[in-house]
C-alpha angles and dihedrals in degrees: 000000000000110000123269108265093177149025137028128334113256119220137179120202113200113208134173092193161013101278102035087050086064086046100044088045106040081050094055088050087047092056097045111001090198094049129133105243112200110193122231110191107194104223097238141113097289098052109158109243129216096262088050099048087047093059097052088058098206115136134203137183097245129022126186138163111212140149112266089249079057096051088040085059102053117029114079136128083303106086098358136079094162132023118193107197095211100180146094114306100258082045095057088039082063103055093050100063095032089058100043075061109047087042091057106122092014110123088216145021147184120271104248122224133182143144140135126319091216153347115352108228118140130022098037098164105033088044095057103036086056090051083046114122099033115127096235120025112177134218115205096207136016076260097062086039093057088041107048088049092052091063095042090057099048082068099043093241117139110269092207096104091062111098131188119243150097157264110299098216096060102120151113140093117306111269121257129176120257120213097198103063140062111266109248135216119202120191109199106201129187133219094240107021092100107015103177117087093227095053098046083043088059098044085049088050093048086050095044088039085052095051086049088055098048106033085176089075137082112225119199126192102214106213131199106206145334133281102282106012119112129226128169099309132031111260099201095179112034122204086234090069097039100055085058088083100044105061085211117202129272090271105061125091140185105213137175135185129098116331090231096061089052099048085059086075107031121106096180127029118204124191151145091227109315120166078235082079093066087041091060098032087055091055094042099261115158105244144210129208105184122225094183089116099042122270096271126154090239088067090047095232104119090073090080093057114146091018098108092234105100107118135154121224082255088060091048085045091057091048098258115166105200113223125214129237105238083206095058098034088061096041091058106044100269098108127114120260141044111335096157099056087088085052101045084040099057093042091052085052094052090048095055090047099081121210117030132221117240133281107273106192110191089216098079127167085253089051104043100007083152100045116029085060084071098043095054089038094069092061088040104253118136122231092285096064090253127110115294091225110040110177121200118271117254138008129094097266082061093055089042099052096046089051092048089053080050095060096037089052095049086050100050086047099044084047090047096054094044077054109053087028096050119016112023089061082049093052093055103040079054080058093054104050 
């Protein structure tokens, strides 16, 4: 393919949910605000589903939902100067080796991007050796940046991929108090963060017990989806149900929508470890990381050791407004600037080299032959990085066959949805009675 002379750059972003399409696709504005996005939705559990995606609010000019030998099959040079893998660590590993395969021949091919939707907190070295052989990883902070070299350096394996930003979604005006309104309290909360019902009982009942306490606040509970609906990770015991128990005051408020659009109106954020404290921290937003639980690594909360903003609910209570540390703050990407010009720069630079080199995943059958089999294997890819089931090309069987998988697959998904969306929340208001 003869290299683009003219018009915008054309990116896919590749997501498998919600939040890493916002990501994927706020990276890929970052890196051309004028580009064509086309929208990959990987076919999986976390599908993002119109309402989220609505939410949200970011458009593209294309959006599909496909299964990854589907995307492997379509995006190439073609239509795609960038591709930004926007999806779980074995996911992305995937698509690395699937499409060194599937750009084998080919004369060009996108510059490949990847890297993490939020705070890195657990799974250090198995997240970013699966990331491991993209053109571009990103590290949203000098932090991430120290850190991720220092692992790809413990293997031996070239740490210039790695490039310095940071997370695409930090914006908004600088917060300011205003007096005419009721200060507000939001407390951001996470399907996993805590995981365990009685935990996330206690931290609703802190928030509901606050707003008791200061009946001059407003108090919002910042959710994340609705009952049924999946993000990137499972929520087993949603606030929604919860509160149910709980007959919370006037001035309490479960609220949705984008979390930009809350924090515009927040005067306080609460939270175990949610991406939404980097959000406000970035904006100037006093800021709570609660240590209620323990700060423990499971609840992802350590990582804001040395912020300031560590607090408990009996801190809050008191009228405590947490303060930020501006060391740690710009440490940890949340500094003022421009913190994008190294990325589009280095993809600017990709783009004017020609011909790339292929893809070089760190994770090799000679390196993890007993581990990457098992990777590839969940999107259905064998060792060598092809589909698994490759059925001959041509004939009608074949035609037959692959619309049959289509309508089996429409069925099982259609089934699974009614599933997580009906009657698992059925199921566990049943358990609660």
């Amino acid at each position: 393919m003869p290299e683009r002379t003219s018009g915008p750059l054309r990116v896919t972003v590749i997501a498998d949910s919600d939040t890493r399409w916002k990501w994927g696709a706020l990276t890929a504005r970052r890196i051309a605000p004028d580009a064509r996005i086309d929208a990959r939705f990987l076919r999986g559990r976390a599908t993002p589903t119109p309402r989220q995606l609505a939410e949200l609010g970011i458009t593209a000019d294309s959006m599909t939902e496909q299964t990854a030998a589907e995307i492997l099959a379509e995006v190439s040079a073609d239509g795609c100067d960038v591709l930004v893998v926007s999806c779980v660590g074995g996911t992305i590993q995937c698509f690395l080796h699937g499409f060194d395969r599937a750009w084998r021949g080919h004369p060009r091919r996108p510059v490949v991007v990847t890297g993490y939707v939020g705070v890195v907190y657990e799974k250090l070295a198995d997240g970013l050796l699966l990331r491991a052989g993209a053109d571009v990883v990103l590290a949203n902070s000098t932090d991430d940046a120290l850190r991720f070299r220092s692992v790809y350096e413990g293997v031996g394996f070239p740490t210039g991929a790695i490039v310095e930003t940071a997370l695409p979604f930090l914006d908004g005006a600088p917060y300011r108090r205003d007096p005419g309104t009721p200060f507000t309290v939001t407390f951001a909360v996470q399907p996993s963060a805590p995981a365990e019902r009685p935990d996330r009982l206690y931290l609703l009942r802190r928030a509901v017990e606050h707003a008791r306490r200061h009946p001059e606040r407003e108090v919002l509970v910042k959710l994340r989806s609705m009952p049924g609906e999946q993000t990137t990770h499972v929520e087993e015991h949603p606030y929604q149900h919860l509160m149910q128990a709980l007959e919370p005051p006037e001035n309490v408020s479960l609220v949705y929508g984008a979390m930009g659009e809350v924090l515009d109106r927040t005067d306080l954020l609460v939270t175990v470890s949610s991406t939404a404290a980097l959000e406000s921290l970035y904006r100037g937003i006093p800021t709570a990381v609660l240590t209620d639980l323990g700060i423990r690594e499971p609840l992802g909360n350590h990582h804001f050791l040395g912020s300031g903003c560590l607090a408990s609910w009996d801190q809050l209570d008191d009228g405590e407004l947490p303060r930020a540390d501006p060391a740690w703050t710009a440490a940890h990407g949340v500094a003022p600037g421009d913190p994008y010009a190294d990325l589009r720069a280095r993809v600017q630079g990709l783009l004017a080299a020609g011909r790339l080199p292929r893809l070089a995943p760190y994770y090799t059958l000679r390196t993890a032959p007993g581990y990457l089999p098992g990777i590839l294997a969940r999107q259905g890819l064998d060792p060598e990085g092809l589909p698994a089931v490759r059925a001959a090309a041509g004939g009608n069987g074949n035609r037959v066959r692959k619309a049959a998988r289509r309508v089996l697959r429409k069925s099982a998904r259609t089934a699974y949805r009614q599933g997580v969306q009906r009657v698992a929340p059925a199921i566990r208001r049943w358990g609660q009675l």
